[in-house]
N, C-alpha and C positions, 0 to 999 in steps of 0.2 A: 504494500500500500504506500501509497505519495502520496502529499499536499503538496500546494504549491504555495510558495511564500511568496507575498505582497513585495512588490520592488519597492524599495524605500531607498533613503541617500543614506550613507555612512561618514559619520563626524570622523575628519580626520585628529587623532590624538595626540599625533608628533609625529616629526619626521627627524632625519639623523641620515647621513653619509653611507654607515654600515650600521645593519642590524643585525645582533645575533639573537638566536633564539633558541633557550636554553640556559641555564644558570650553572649546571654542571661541570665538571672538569676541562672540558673543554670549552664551554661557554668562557669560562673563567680565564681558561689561556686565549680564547679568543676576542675579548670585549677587552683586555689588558693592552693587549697587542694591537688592536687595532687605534685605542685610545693614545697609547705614549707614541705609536707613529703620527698623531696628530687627524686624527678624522675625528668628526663627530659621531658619536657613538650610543646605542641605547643596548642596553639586555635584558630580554621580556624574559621571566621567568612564572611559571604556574605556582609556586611556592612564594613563602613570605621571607625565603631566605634564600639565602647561596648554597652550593656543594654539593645539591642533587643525591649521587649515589653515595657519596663520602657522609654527607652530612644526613638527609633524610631518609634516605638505605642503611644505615646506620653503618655503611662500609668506609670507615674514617681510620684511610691507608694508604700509603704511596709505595705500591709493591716496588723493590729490585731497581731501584734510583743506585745508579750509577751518577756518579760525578765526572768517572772521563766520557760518557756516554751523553748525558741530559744534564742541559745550563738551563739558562734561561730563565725563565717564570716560574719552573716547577722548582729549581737551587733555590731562588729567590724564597719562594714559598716557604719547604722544609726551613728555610733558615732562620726566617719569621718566628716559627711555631718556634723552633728553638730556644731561640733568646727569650721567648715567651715564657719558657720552661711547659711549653703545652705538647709536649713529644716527647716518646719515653724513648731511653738513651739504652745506650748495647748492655749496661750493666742490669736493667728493671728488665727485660724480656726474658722470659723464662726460657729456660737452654732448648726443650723441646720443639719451642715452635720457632729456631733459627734451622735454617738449612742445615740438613744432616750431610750436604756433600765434602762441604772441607774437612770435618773433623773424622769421616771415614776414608775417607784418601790419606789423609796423616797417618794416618795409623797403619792402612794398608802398605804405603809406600816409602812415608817418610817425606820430609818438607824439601830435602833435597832433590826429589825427583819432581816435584810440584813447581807449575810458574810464581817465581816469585814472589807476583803481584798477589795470588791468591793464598799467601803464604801471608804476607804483611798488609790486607787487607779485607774489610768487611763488606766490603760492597758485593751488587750483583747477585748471580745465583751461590755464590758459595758462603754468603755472610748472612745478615740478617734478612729475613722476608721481606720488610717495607718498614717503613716509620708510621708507626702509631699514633695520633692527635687526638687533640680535646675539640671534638666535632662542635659544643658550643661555641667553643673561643673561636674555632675556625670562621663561621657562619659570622662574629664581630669582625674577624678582623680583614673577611673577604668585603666586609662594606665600607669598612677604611680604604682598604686598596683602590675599591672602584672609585673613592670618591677622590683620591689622591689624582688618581687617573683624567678623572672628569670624565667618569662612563655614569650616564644616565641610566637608571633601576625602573625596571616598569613588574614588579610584584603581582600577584594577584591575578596573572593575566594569561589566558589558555590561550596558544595562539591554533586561532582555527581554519585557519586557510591562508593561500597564496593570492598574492594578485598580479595575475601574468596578463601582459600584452607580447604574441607572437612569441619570439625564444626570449624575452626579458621579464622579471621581476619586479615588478614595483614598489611592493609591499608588504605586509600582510596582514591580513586580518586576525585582531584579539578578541576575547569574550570574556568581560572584567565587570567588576561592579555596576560600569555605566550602560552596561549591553555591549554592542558590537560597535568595535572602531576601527580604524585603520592606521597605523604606521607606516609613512612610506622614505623609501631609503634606497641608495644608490646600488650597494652591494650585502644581499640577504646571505647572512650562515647559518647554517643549519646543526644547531647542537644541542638537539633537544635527545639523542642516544636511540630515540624509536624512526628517526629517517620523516617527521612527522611534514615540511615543509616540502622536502623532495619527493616524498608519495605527492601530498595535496596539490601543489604545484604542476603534476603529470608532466615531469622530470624521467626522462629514463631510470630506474632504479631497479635492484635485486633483490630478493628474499628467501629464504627456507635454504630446508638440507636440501643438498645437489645431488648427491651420494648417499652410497650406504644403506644401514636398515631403514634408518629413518626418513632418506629420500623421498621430498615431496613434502617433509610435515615443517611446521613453524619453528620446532624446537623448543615450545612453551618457555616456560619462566621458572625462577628460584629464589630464594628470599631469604629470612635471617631472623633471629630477635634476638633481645637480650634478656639474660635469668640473672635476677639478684639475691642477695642474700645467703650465695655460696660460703660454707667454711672450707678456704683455700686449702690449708695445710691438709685437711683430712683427705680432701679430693684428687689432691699430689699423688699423699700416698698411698691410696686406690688406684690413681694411673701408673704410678712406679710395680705396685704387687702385681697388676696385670696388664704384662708389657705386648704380653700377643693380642691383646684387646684393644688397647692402645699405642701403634707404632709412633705416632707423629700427632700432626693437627689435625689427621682424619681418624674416628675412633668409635667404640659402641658398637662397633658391627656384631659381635655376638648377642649382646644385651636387645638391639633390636630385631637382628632374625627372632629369637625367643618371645617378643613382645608382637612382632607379625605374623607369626605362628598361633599367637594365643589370640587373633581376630584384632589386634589392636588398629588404628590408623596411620600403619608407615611405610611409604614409599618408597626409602632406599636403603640401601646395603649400610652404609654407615655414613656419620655425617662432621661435620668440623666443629669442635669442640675446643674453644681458648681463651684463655683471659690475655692473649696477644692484646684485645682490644681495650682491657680497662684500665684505663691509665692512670688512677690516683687507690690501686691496690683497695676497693672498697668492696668484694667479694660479687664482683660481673663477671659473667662467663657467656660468649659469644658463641649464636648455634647459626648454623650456615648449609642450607640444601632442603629447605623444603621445596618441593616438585611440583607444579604442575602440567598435566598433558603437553604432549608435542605436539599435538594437532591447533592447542590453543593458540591464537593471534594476539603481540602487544597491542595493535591497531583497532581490535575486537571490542567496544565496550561492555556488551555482554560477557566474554571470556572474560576479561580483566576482572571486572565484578565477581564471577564464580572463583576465579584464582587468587583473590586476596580472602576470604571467606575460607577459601578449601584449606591455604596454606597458612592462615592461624589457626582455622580445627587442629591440623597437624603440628603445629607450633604447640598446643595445648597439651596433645596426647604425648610427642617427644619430653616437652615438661612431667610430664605424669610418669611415664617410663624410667626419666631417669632419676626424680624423687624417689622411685621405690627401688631402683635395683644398684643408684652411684653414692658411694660414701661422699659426704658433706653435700650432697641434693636435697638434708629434709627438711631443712628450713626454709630451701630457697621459692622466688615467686619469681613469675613474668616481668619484668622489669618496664620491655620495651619492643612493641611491633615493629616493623620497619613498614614506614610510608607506602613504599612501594617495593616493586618485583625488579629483578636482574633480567632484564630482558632476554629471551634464546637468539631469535635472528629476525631481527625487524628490517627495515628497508634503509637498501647502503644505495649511494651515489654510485651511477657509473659515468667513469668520467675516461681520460684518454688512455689509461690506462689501467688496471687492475692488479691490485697489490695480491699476489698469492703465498700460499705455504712454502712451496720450494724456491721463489724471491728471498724468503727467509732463510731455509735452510741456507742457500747460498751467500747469505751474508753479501747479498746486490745491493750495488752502489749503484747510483742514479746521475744523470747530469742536473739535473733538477732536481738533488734530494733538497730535501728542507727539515727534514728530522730524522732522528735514530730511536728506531726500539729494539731494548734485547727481551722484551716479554714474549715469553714459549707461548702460544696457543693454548687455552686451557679447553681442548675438545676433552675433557673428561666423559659429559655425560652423553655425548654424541657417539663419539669413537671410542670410546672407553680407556684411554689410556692420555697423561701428559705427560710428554717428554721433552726435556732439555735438548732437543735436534736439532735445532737453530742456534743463529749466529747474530751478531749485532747487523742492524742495515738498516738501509736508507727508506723514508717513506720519500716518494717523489710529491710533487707542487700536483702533474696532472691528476694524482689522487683525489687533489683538495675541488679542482674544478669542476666542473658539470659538463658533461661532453655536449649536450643541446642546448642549454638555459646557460646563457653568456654570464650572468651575474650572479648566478645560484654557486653556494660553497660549502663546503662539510669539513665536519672535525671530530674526531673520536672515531669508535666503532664504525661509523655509516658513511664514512671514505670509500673509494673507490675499491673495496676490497673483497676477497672471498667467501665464503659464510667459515671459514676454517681460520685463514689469517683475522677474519673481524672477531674471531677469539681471543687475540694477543692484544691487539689495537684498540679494544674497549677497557682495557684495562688502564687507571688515574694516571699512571706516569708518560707513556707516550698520547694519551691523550692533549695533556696537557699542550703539551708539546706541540701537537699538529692542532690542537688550538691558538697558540703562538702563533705558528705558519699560516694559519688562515687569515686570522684578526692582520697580521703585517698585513697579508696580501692583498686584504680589501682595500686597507688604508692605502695602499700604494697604488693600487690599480685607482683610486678615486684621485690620489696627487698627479698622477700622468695621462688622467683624462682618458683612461680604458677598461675596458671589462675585464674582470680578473682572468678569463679565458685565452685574451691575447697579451697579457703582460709578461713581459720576461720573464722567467722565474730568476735570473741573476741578480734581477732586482731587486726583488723579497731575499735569496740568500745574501746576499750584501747586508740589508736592514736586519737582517735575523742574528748575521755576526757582528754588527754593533750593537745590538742588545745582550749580547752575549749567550748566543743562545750557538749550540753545534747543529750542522745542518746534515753533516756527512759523514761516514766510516773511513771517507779516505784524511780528514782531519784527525783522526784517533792515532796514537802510537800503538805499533806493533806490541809493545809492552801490556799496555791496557789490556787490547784482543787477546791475548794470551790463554788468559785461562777458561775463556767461552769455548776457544779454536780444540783446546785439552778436553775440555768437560763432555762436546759433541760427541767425540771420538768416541767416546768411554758407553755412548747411547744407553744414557739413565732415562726409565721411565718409571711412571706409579700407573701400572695398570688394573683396569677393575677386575678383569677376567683373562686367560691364557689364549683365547681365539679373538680375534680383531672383528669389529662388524662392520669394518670398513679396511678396506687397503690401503696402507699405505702412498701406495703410487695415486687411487683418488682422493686421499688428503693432499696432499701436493702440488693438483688442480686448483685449488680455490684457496 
């Protein structure tokens, strides 16, 4: 069934050079970036705050920040938090939930046989996971930045449509307190993590598994909450007495076969269990993997609604499970939902080129890179296994572009990329990152009076190494690379199962 909606005029609400859309991690590199290169600048967000999945996902982390790898905005940032004392330091992180790869190669080999660098440092995959933050202070101190910046905050504000003339962008349309408005802007980004402007827009774009079992489906979604009131100490020593239960930061796999066995409501094998994320030692323990269908769509409002519903039921009964079967769970209570769902595979740009898995493995360098990510692919629950296969590389500029829509741009996950590499590339720290690369790009494609699609890319990497941000692997010392180049060889994975539901050589593809 259709209605047809009365034509009426739309107030315009502001207008601004570049729009981003989106408040998230890459909104955030993106609306910075575009700002300090001097464009005028707004960032619509549907939340009353910054940080998206860090802050209202309650996923308040910067995995595998390298320092010879990633400058820029995301350095900038972590260093913030630092000085803030709002990031817990390599001393507060409990040994389990640091990478178990360096300290099993010591031991196996000896430091002498190990690169150097990963010998005398904690960075990347052989050090700490990512930096931990105080997701409140974050959300204050990302609206100092903006305002440092002079990036205009438009809160509150769904963005519900594109407004295209022929292959350009005008605008787009919000739905905020005052009803429907319009923003119109010279150069639109698209960082809202679900591909929401580049679907709307009727933008060339990709979605779902390509491959595999799951071939054809969405990939549904997964989500998180927080349990309070843990006593730490006892629940240590319940993970230390049962270490085959507990290898790592994934754990309770026997606890809940036993509990889905006995009829209870639980989706998966086992799930991530860590007080990685509480940062003032107040007895928080972070749960990570609840599941919904892969046939579900983030695009879906129906779905979405059944999937935040499904995945607190199971938030609930995992609470109830491990109250009765984990030492120091029997006091504890629900702490904290998370806002929203980890998206599976929403809609990426396709633009000149397409960033794939074996770009990664090969550690491809770009003539137009504009960033570096060393994040693995987490196809955990697609492919069933993640593994350290990949190498440090370049994302390129044509990623960020729109191959039809001249002014349309992307950052994060819904880059020009595979549904297998948009595994690595939705994750905070390269996001950021090619949120930097976008935000320059627009500003500068608006200083040179062109559409971001025919601007140079030498001219964003120039701006990008004045702000100190790295664009390329071939900038990195041999020294750096070293112990990625080591780690590959060694072909570490965490797999679910001993049979793959997917090939290798069709991960590769996308």
């Amino acid at each position: 069934m259709k209605i047809i909606e009365p034509q009426r005029e739309i107030k315009v609400l502001d207008e601004a050079e570049v729009i981003v859309v989106g408040g998230g991690p890459a909104g955030i590199g993106a609306a910075l970036g575009s700002a300090r290169t001097g464009a005028k600048t707004i960032l619509i967000d549907r939340f009353g705050s910054l940080g998206g999945l860090q802050t209202q996902g309650l996923n308040g982390i910067f995995s595998f920040v390298d320092p010879e790898l990633h400058s820029g905005i995301v350095h900038e940032i972590v260093g913030r938090l630092k000085d803030a004392k709002a990031v817990l330091s390599n001393d507060e992180i409990p040994a389990w939930t640091r990478s178990p790869i360096k300290d099993r190669f010591m031991q196996m080999l000896g430091p002498d046989k190990l690169p150097k660098r990963m010998v005398d440092t904690e960075s990347g995959w052989w050090g700490r996971w990512g930096y931990c933050f105080d997701p409140e202070y974050y959300k204050y101190m990302l609206d100092g930045m903006m305002e440092e910046a002079g990036v205009k905050l438009l809160f509150h504000s769904f963005a519900a449509g594109a407004i295209r003339e022929d292959n350009f962008l005008k605008g787009v349309l919000v739905e905020g307190k005052e009803g429907r408005r319009a923003v119109l802007g010279k150069v639109i980004i698209d960082t809202t993590g679900t591909g929401d402007i580049i679907w709307k827009s009727g933008a060339p774009c990709d979605e779902g598994i390509p491959a595999g079992e799951k071939k054809g489906s969405k990939s549904g979604y997964l989500s998180c909450f927080m349990i309070g009131g843990v006593d730490q100490a006892k629940f240590d020593a319940f993970r230390a007495a049962n270490p085959e239960d507990w290898p790592g930061m994934y754990g309770a796999a026997g606890i809940l076969a036993k509990a889905k066995a006995a009829g209870e409501n639980i989706r998966v094998e086992k799930i991530v269990v860590t007080q990685h994320w509480d940062m003032y030692r107040d007895g928080k323990i972070w749960i990570m993997t609840l599941l919904h269908g892969a046939e579900e769509a983030c695009w879906s409002t129906k779905d979405l609604t059944a999937g935040e519903i499904g995945m607190r039921k199971q938030a609930v009964t995992l609470h109830k499970v491990l109250k009765q079967s984990v030492h120091g769970f029997e006091n504890s209570y629900i702490d904290r939902f998370s806002q929203y769902a980890v998206w599976g595979n929403p809609h990426r740009l396709i633009g000149e080129h397409v960033l794939t898995y074996n770009d990664m493995r090969a550690g491809r360098i770009f003539e137009d890179g504009i960033a570096i990510s060393n994040m693995p692919p987490d196809v955990y629950e697609v492919a069933g296994r993640f593994a350290y296969d990949i190498l440090p590389h370049d994302i390129p500029y044509r990623s960020l572009v729109s191959k039809e829509v001249e002014n349309l741009m992307a950052a994060g996950s819904i880059i020009s990329n595979g549904a297998f590499s948009a595994a690595a590339i939705r994750y905070c720290t390269p996001t950021i990152c090619t949120g930097q690369a976008a935000g320059t790009g627009a500003a500068m494609a608006v200083k040179n009076n062109v559409t971001p699609k025919n601007l140079d890319a030498k001219i964003v990497q120039d701006a990008l190494r004045k702000q100190g941000a790295r664009v390329s692997v071939k900038d990195v010392s041999p020294e750096a690379l070293a112990p990625y180049q080591f780690i590959q060889k060694l072909n570490i994975a965490e797999r679910r199962t001993d049979e793959m539901i997917i090939t290798e050589e069709e991960i590769g593809m996308y």
